[in-house]
C-alpha atoms as one frame of an Amber mdcrd trajectory, in Angstrom:
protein
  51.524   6.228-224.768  54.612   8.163-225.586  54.982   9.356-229.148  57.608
   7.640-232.125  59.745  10.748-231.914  59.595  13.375-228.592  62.675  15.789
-227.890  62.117  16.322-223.810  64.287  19.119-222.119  64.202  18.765-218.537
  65.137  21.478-215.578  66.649  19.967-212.630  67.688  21.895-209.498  71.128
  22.657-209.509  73.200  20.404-207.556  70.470  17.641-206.705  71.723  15.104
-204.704  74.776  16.556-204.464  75.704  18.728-201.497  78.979  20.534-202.093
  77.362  21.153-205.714  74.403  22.792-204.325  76.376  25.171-202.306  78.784
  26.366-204.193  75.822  27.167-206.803  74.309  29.261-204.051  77.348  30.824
-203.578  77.818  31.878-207.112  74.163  33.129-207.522  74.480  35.239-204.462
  77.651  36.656-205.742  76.135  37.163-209.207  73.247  38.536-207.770  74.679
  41.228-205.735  77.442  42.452-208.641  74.195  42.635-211.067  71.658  44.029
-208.382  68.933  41.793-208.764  67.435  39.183-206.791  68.820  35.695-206.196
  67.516  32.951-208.569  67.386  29.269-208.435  69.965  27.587-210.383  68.875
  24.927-213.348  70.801  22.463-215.182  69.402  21.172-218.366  69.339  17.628
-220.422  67.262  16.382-223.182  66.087  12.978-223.873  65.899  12.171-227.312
  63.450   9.816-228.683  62.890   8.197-232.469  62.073   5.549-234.285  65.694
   3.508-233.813  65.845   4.634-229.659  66.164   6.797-226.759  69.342   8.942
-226.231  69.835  11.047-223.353  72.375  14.050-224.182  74.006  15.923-220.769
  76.969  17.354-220.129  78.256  15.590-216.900  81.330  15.261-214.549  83.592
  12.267-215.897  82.852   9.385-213.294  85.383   6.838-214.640  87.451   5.750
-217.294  84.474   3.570-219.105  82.981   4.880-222.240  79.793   3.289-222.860
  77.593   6.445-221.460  77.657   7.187-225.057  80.318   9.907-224.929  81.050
  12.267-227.920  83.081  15.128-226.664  85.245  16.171-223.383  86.925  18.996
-222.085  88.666  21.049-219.590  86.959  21.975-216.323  88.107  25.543-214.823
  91.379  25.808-216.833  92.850  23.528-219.430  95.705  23.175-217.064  93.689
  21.164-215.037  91.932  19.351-217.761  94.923  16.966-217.530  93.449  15.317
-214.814  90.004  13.799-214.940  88.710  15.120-211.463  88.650  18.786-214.005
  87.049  17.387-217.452  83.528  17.156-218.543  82.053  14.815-221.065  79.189
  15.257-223.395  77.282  12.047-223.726  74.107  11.335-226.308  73.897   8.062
-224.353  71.457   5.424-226.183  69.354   4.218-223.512  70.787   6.433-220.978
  69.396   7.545-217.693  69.597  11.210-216.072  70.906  10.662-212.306  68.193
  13.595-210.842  65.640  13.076-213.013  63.335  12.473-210.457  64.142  16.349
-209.039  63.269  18.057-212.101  60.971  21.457-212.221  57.348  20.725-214.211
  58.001  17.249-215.359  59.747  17.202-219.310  59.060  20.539-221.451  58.063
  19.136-224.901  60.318  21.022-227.468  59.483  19.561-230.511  57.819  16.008
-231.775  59.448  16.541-235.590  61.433  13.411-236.526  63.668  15.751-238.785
  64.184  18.064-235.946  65.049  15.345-233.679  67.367  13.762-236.320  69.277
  16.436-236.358  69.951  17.591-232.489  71.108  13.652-232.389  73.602  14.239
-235.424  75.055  17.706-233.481  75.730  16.299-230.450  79.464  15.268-231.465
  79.992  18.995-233.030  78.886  20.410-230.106  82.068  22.951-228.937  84.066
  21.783-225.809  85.864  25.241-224.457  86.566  25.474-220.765  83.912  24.950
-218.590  82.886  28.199-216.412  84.788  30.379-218.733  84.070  32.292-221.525
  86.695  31.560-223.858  83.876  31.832-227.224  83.024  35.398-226.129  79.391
  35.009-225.854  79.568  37.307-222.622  78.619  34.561-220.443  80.203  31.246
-219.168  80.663  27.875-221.071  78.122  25.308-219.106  76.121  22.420-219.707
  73.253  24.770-220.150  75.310  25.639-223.229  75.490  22.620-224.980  71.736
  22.158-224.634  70.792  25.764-226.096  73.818  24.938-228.586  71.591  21.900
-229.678  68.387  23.080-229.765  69.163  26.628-231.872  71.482  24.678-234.222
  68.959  22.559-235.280  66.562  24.947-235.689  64.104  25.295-232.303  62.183
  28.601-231.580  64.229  29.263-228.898  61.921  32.429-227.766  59.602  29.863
-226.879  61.610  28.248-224.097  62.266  29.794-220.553  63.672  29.087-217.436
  61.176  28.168-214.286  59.421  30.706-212.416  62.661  32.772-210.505  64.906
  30.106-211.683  67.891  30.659-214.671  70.395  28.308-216.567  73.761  30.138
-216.515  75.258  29.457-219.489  71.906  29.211-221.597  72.470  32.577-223.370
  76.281  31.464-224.586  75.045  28.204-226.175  72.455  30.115-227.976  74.726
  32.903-228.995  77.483  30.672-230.578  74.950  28.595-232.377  73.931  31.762
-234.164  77.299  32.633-234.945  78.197  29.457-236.150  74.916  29.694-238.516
  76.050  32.683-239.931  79.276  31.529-240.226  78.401  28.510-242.413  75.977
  30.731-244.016  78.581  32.999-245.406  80.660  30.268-246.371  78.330  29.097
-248.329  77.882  31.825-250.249  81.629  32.190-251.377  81.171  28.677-252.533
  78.373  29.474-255.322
């Protein structure tokens, strides 16, 4: 029987079920690989589902499949440059969609990783999802020394509310790019408020 309140993170293959996806991901690992000398690694992108007391929310960053907005969508922005962000075919949105579904589901590495089962905790990733940032995707316009992805906004989520983030890590020869940026910004932001805070008093 699943529990009142569960915050899932799942790792699904990059670019299941989608061809053109999956290569170009090999692509960039192999180019990655070789300018960092290191071995190739399979590619992961990350979602959580969300569950409490008043639902289930799934909370991805996704393509933007249409002009309907009742995936639960929160935030958008510009794919590659903001140039192109004019045009739907190059934005993103960030959904925490109440009885939502994750497309690949099915694909993902391990089954769900339990992160946390604290309603508080789960309370609050739910509240964050609209503050998440939206910079360009693939570029690293925050300067956290690694690319803006949907791997960010997950790691965004789960070190802004609080998560031991030591505690999580990637499948066996597999990385998130982006992962590291999300958490990096999150930390910054902490201090940030931190500070301000203490100007206040």
């Amino acid at each position: 029987m699943r529990p009142a309140t569960a915050v899932d993170l799942y790792w699904i293959p990059l670019g299941s079920g989608n061809h053109s996806v999956r290569l170009n991901g090999k692509v960039f690992e192999g180019a990655s690989a070789f300018l960092e000398r290191r071995s190739r690694c399979d590619l992961y992108h990350t979602a959580l589902e969300v569950a409490v007391p008043d639902g289930r929310f799934v909370i991805e960053m996704t393509p933007i499949p249409d002009r309907r907005r009742e995936r639960g969508v929160v935030g958008e922005g510009a794919v590659g440059t903001k140039w192109a962000g004019r045009y739907r075919l190059f934005r993103y949105e960030n959904r925490r969609w109440l009885d939502g579904i994750i497309p690949d589901i099915g694909d993902a590495v391990s089954g769900p990783v339990r992160v946390t089962s604290d309603e508080a905790r789960a309370h609050s990733i739910l509240e964050l999802v609209p503050s998440v940032p939206t910079p360009v995707w693939g570029r690293d316009e925050l300067d956290a020394g690694e690319m803006w992805s949907s791997n960010s906004v997950i790691s965004w989520l789960l070190a802004s509310s609080g998560v031991d983030m030591d505690q999580i890590r990637a499948p066996f020869e597999g990385r998130a790019p982006g992962w590291d940026a999300g958490i990096v910004v999150a930390r910054r932001d902490s201090i940030s408020l931190s500070r301000k805070f203490e100007r206040s008093i």
